[in-house]
N, C-alpha and C positions, 0 to 999 in steps of 0.2 A: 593799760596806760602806765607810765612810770616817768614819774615826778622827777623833774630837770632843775634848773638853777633860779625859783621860783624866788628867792629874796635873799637879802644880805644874813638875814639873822640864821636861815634856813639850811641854807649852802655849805657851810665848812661846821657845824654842830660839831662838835667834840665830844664821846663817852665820859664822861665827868666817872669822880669816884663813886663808889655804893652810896656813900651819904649826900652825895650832893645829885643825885638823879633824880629829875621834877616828876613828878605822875604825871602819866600819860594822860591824852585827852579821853573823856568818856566817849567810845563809840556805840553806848546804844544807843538804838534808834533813828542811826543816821544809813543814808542810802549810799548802797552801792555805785562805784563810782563808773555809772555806763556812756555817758555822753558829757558835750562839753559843758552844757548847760548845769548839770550836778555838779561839777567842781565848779563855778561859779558861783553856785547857788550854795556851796558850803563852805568855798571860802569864807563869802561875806557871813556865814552863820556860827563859825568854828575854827576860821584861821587857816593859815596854811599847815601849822601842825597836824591838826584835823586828816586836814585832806592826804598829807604823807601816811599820817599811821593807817588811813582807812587804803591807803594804794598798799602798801604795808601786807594787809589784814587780805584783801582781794587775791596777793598775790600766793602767800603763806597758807593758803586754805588746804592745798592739794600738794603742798611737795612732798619730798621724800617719800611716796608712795606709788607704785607703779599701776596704771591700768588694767582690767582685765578684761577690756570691750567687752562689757555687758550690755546687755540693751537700755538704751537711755529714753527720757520723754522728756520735753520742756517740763523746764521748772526743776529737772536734776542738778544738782553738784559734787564737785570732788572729780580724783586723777581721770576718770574712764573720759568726763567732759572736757577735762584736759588738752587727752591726747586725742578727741574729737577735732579740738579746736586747731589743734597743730598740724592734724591732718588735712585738715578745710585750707590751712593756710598756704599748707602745699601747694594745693592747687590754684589758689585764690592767687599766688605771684605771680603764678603762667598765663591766670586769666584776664592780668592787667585790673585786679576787683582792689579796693580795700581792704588790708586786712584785717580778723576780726580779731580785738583782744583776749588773750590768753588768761583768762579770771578766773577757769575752772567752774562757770557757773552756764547753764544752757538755756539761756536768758532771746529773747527777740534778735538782737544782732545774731548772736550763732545759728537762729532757724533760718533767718534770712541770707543769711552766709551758707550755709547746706542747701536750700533750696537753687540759689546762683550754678552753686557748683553740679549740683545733678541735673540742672538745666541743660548749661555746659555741655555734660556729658553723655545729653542725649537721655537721662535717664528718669523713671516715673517720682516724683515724689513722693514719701513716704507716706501714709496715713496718721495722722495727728502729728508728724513729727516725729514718730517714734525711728530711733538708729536701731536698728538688729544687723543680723552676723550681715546677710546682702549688701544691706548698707555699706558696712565696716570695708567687706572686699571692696566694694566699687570706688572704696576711697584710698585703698590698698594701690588700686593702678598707677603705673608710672604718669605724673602729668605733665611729662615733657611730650609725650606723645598727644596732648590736646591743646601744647604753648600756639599763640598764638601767632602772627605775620609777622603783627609789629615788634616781637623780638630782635629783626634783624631787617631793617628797612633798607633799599637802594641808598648809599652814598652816607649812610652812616659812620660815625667815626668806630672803630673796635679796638678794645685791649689791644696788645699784643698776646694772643694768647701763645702763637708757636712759640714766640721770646721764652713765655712764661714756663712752660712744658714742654720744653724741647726734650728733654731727659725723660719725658714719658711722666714723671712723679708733680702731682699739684700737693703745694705743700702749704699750709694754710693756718695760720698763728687765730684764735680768736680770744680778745683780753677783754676783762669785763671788771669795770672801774668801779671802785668804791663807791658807795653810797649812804648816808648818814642814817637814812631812814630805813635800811635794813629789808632794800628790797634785792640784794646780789646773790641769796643762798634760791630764790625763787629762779631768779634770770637763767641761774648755771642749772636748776631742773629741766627748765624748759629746753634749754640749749642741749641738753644730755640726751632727754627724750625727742627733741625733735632730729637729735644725730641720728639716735640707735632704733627707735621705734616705728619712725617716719623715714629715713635717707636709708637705715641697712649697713650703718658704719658699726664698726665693733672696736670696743675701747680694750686695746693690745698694745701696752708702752712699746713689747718688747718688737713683735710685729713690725712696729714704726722704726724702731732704730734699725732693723736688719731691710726694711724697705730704703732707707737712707743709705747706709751701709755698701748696699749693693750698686748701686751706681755711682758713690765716691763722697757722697754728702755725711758731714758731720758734725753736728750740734756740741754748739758752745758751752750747752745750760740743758740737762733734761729733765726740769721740772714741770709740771703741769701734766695733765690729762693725756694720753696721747690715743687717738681715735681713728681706725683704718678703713675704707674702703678700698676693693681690689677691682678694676674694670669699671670703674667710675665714667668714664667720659672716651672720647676718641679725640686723635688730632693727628692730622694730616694720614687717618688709615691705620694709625697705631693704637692700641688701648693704652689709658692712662689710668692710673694709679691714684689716689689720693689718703692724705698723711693730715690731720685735726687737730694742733695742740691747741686744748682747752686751758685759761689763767687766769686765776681772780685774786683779790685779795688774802693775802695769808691768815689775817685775821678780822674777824667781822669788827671786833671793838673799833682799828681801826686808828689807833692810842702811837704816837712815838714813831718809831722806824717798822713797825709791821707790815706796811706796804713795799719796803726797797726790796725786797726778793723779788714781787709779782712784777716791780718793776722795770728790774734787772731782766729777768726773763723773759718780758716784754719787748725790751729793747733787742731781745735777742733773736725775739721772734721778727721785728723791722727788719732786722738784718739778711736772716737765713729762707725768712717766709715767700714765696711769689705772691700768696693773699696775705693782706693782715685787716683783722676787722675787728675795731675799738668800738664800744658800746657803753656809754658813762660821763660822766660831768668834764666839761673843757675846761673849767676850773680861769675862765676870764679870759682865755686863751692863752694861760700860761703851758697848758701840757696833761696830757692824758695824766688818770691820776689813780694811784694805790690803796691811800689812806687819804686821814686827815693831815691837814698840814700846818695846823697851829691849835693851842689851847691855849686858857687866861689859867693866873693864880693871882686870888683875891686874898686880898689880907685885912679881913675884917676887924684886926685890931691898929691895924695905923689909924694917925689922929684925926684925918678927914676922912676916912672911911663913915657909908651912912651906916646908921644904929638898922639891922633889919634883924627882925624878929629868927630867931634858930639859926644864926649863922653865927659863927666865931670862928677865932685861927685863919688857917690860910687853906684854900679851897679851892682845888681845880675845876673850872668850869666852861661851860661848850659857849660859845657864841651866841645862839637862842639865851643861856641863861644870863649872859653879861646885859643881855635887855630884860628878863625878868628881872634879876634881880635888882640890876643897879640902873637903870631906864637908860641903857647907851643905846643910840640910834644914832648917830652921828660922828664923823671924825673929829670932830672938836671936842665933844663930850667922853671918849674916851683917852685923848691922848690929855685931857685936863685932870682924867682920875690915873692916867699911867704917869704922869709929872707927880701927881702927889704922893704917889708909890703906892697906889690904893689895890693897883692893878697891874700885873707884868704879861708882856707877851711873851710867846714860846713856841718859837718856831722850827716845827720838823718835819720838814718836807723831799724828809729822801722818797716817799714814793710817787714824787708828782716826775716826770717826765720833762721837765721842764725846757719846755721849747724857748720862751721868754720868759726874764725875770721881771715882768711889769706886765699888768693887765691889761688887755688889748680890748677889753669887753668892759661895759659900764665903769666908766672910770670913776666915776664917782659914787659909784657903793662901795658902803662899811665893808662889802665881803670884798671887793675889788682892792680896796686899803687893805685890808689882810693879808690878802695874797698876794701882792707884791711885796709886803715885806717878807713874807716866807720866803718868796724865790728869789730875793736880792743876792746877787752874787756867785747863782748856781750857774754853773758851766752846763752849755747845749750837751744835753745828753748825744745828738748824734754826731758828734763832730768825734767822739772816740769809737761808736758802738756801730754807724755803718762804715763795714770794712770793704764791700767787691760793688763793683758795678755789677749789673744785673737787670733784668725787666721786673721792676714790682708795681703791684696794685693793689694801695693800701682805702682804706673806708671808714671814715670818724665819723660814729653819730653820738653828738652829744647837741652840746648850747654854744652855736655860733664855732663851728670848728674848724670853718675856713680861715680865723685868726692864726691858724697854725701855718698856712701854704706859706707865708712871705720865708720866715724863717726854715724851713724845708727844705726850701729851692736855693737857698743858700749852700746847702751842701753837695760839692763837687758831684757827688754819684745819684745824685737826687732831681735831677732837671727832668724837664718833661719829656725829653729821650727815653729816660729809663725808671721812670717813676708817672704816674698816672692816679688820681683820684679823685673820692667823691668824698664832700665836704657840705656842712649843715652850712647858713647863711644864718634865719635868726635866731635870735634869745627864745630859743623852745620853749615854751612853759609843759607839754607834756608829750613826751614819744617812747617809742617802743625801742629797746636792746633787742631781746632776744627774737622779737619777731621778726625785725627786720634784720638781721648779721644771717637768718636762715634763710629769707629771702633772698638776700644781696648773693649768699655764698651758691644757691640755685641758680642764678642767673647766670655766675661765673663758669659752674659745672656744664652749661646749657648754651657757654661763648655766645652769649648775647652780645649784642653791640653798648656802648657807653652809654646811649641815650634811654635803653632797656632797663639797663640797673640804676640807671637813675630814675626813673619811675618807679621802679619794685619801691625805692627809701620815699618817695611821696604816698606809694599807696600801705607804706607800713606806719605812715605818720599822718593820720586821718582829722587830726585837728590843726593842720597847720597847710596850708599855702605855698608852693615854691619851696618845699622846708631844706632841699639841698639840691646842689650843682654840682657836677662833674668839672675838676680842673686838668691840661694837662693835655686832653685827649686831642689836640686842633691838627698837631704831627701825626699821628697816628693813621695807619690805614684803611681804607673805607670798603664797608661791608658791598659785593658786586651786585 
C-alpha cells in the first residue's frame, strides 16, 4: 500500500532544516498496515502521519538487500519475502487475481496469494506453507504461458502495438514521483527487482544506447537507469527487443530545484518513449511531480507572530508544521498571518511537470491553494518537449490523473490518433507504484488489448473501485 494525496497538511510537507524537524510519530506497538480496515482504524488512533511513516516503515524493512530464495514459512520477513511476493505478482496480473502487497512480510494475503497461483498452475500445495527451491522453480515459469482468454477478448479495442514497434525496439521511460513520506527509495527496489529478478532484464546503460543507436534512435537526456532485455516479445513474426529507463527523484530531501533534473528527463522520456509509466502524487492535477513545490519561512520575531515556546528567528517549515505550529488549516487563516509577514511563501516548483497552473482536484484545500500558487505562470511543459508524432502509450497512477487528459489533447502530436491512455479517476487514498507500472508494463509485453491493462491497474489497486479508465482507445483497432 502506498499513501496518496491523503490531506492538505500531508501532501506537499517540506524537509524543514535540522532544527526545525518535528519527531516522528511513535510506532511502537502499532499494526502493520495489511487491509483497509487498519488504516482506518489508525488514522482515527494516530493520524495520518502515523499511518505514512508506518507505510514508510512496511516498505523500508527489505530494501537494498537482495534475495537468496531460501526456504521461507509464514510468519517470515525481509528480501527472500520480497521477491516471493513480486514473484506471485507476476503471475497474479495474468491470472486477472489482485495483487498481493509488497511488505516484505509473509503474512495471510501472501499464503493466500501462493496458494491461488499453484492452483492456477495445476500445482500441489505446499505443506504448512513452506516455499523451498520446487516451489521457487514453479514460480520461476513464464506466466504468459497460463494468461488467460480474457487478455484479448473478440472486438476489443488494442494499443497500437505494430505503431508502437514497428522498429522491432519497445522502449519504455518508467518515472517514479516524489513522495514526502519517503516511500520512493522502497518503489525503485521493487521496480529493480521485479525488472532483473522476476522479467530477466539486465541493467546495461551502455547496451541501451548501442540498442538505440542501431536502428537510428537517439536520446535527448541519458540519465537514469537504463535496463535491457533481448527477445522480449514478437510482432508481426519478428522478435522485439526492449529498452527500461528507470527515474526518480534526484534527491530524497526533495528541498528547492532537486527535482528539475528527474524532470526534465522525464519529459524526455514522454517524448522518445512508446511506453511511459508515472507512478506518484497528481499533485491536484497540476502535473506529475519531482519534488516539493513550496516551503513556509516563519518569522517568529515579527510583532504578530504567536509567542511559541522553542522557536525564534525565521524558520523553514513544511506544511504539516505550519498546522503544528501555528494552527493554519484554512485559506483565511494563513494569508491573515502571510499579510502580517508572520509567514512567507516559497515557491519552487521546477520539478512538477506542470500540465496546469491551477488545481483541477479539491479546489478547495489548503494543499490545492498552494499549488496553485506554485504553478501560476509555468508554461506547459509539453508544448516545447513533445517534438515527432509518433504512436505512444503513456499510464498515470497517481490521485485523480485523469485531470491531466483535457490539457494533453491540446497538444498537436497528442490526440487520440497517436496517443492512447490509462488514467486514475478518484482521489486515491491508497494504491500501488511499483506493483502496478510491473503489471501494466506485462500486459504491454503480452499486447493485450486496452480493456486487459485496464484491469491489471484495478487489480493492482485492491482498496479502490473503478480506480482507473482507459482514454483514447474508441479509434483504435479491434482485437479479431
Amino acid at each position: 500500500m502506498r499513501e496518496q494525496e491523503a490531506s492538505a497538511t500531508d501532501v506537499h510537507e517540506v524537509t524543514p532544516a535540522p532544527a526545525a524537524v518535528a519527531a516522528a510519530p511513535d510506532l511502537a506497538g502499532l499494526p502493520r498496515l495489511r487491509h483497509p480496515a487498519d488504516v482506518l482504524a489508525l488514522q482515527r488512533m494516530a493520524g495520518n502521519r502515523a499511518v505514512a511513516a508506518l507505510a514508510r516503515r512496511n516498505v523500508m524493512d527489505s530494501v537494498l538487500v537482495e534475495g537468496k530464495r531460501g526456504t521461507l514459512d509464514p510468519g517470515d520477513t525481509g528480501p527472500d519475502v520480497q521477491l516471493l511476493q513480486l514473484k506471485l505478482n507476476h503471475h497474479l496480473g495474468y491470472l486477472r487475481k489482485p495483487l498481493v502487497d509488497v511488505d516484505s512480510e509473509y503474512s495471510w494475503p501472501t499464503s493466500n496469494a501462493l496458494n491461488v497461483v499453484l492452483t492456477a498452475l495445476g500445482r500441489p500445495l505446499p505443506k504448512d506453507g513452506t516455499v523451498d527451491e520446487p516451489v521457487w522453480k514453479v514460480l520461476d515459469a513464464d506466466p504468459r504461458l497460463t494468461a488467460i482468454a480474457a487478455a484479448k477478448v473478440k472486438g476489443d479495442a488494442l494499443p497500437e502495438y505494430d505503431r508502437m514497434i514497428n522498429d522491432g525496439l519497445l522502449e519504455v521511460t518508467i518515472a517514479i514521483g516524489f513522495d514526502e513520506h519517503g516511500i520512493t527509495p522502497g518503489e525503485l527496489v521493487e521496480i529493480r527487482r521485479g525488472l532483473v529478478e522476476v522479467r530477466g532484464y539486465k541493467r546495461d546503460d551502455k547496451r541501451a544506447e548501442a540498442m538505440r543507436a542501431a536502428i537510428g534512435r537517439k536520446t535527448a537526456d541519458s540519465s537514469g537507469e537504463f535496463y535491457v532485455k533481448e527477445d522480449a516479445g514478437m510482432s508481426k513474426g519478428t522478435t522485439v527487443h526492449a529498452i527500461i529507463r528507470v527515474i526518480a527523484p534526484v534527491h530524497e530531501s526533495g528541498v528547492g530545484d532537486s527535482g528539475a533534473a528527474a524532470a526534465k528527463t522525464a519529459l524526455v522520456g514522454m517524448n522518445e518513449s512508446d511506453l511511459f509509466l508515472y507512478g506518484g502524487h497528481a499533485r491536484y492535477g497540476t502535473g506529475p511531480d519531482f519534488d516539493r513545490n513550496y516551503h513556509f519561512v516563519v518569522d517568529w520575531d515579527a510583532p504578530k507572530a504567536p509567542k511559541v515556546s522553542g522557536h525564534y528567528g525565521k524558520q523553514t517549515v513544511s506544511s504539516d508544521q505550519l498546522t503544528e505550529f501555528l494552527g493554519v488549516r484554512t485559506i483565511a487563516q494563513f494569508e491573515k498571518l502571510e499579510k502580517a509577514g508572520v509567514v512567507t511563501f516559497v515557491a519552487d516548483p521546477t520539478g512538477n511537470l506542470t500540465l496546469s497552473q491551477g488545481a483541477l482536484s479539491h479546489k478547495g484545500d489548503l494543499g490545492a491553494y498552494f499549488i496553485s500558487r506554485a504553478s501560476k505562470g509555468r508554461e506547459n511543459p509539453l508544448t516545447a518537449g513533445i517534438l515527432e508524432r509518433k504512436y505512444r502509450l503513456w499510464m498515470f497512477n497517481g490521485c485523480s490523473t485523469n485531470d491531466y487528459v483535457k490539457t494533453i489533447r491540446e497538444d498537436p502530436y497528442l490526440k487520440s490518433k497517436d496517443l492512447d491512455l490509462t488514467v486514475t479517476d478518484p482521489a486515491t487514498a491508497l494504491t500501488s507504484y511499483g506493483e502496478g507500472i510491473l503489471s501494466y508494463l506485462d500486459g504491454v509485453v503480452a499486447r493485450e488489448s486496452a480493456a486487459a491493462l485496464d484491469q491489471r491497474m484495478e487489480e493492482a489497486t485492491p482498496f479502490d473501485v473503478n480506480s482507473h479508465h482507459n482514454e483514447g482507445f474508441a479509434d483504435n483497432p479491434k482485437a479479431p
